[in-house]
C-alpha angles and dihedrals in degrees: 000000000000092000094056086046096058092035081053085050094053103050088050087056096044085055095046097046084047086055094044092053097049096048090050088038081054108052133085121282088237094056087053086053101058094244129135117257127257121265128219132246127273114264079203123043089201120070136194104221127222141231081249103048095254111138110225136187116214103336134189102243136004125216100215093177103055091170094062115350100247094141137037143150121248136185093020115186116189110215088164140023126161139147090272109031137002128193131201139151128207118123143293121233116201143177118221095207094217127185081358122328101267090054084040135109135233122234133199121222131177103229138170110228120211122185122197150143092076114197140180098282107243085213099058114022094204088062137070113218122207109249102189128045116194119202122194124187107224087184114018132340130212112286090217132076121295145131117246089203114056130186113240121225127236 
């Protein structure tokens, strides 16, 4: 029994060596090499760049307070992106920080969202990023303080 166990071992790993040697014969010269593989192209040459420093295209949601939070965008739906403007509407969720931000209370507002000011991006030399972001309320807008044109970061 041992001897049909270990002639049963050695067909699996023969298998098994054969598969492995396909899949690496297979792959890209560049993936042997340990390299990373190569990305595609944009489909957009203009970004809207991240908290984080990820540049998106049309995404869903924005965060606009990277510190604490405090403020994002929702619901975005892009009528409109191109190298020089883009243009969607979904909803702003703030915090009124009243009587201080933890204590505070979020509040939804409907909002149209235009970006703007587009500029060689500093991150990735071969994209332009978007540098202002323009909210208007078409209901109702915050009663508190705020700027409805903000200056985008790198």
């Amino acid at each position: 029994m041992p001897l049909l166990r270990s002639l049963a071992l050695t067909a699996t790993s023969a298998a098994l060596a054969t598969a492995l040697a396909t899949v690496v014969a297979a792959a890209p010269a560049s993936a042997a090499a340990g390299s990373p593989a190569p990305r595609a192209a944009p489909t957009h040459a203009t970004v809207l760049v991240t908290c984080f420093g990820r540049g998106l295209v049309m995404p869903p949601d924005f965060l606009l307070a990277c510190g604490d939070g405090n403020d994002r965008l929702g619901g975005l739906y892009w009528s409109h992106w191109a190298a020089d403007s883009a243009v969607a509407t979904g909803y702003e969720e703030a915090n009124d920080c009243d009587p201080y931000c933890a204590a505070g209370h979020f509040h939804t507002f409907p909002v149209k969202i235009t970006l703007s000011d587009s500029k060689p991006w500093p991150g990735d030399p071969g994209l332009r990023h978007f540098t202002k972001l323009t909210i208007s309320y078409p209901d109702t807008e915050p009663s508190w303080p705020h700027d409805p044109v903000r200056e985008l970061w790198d």
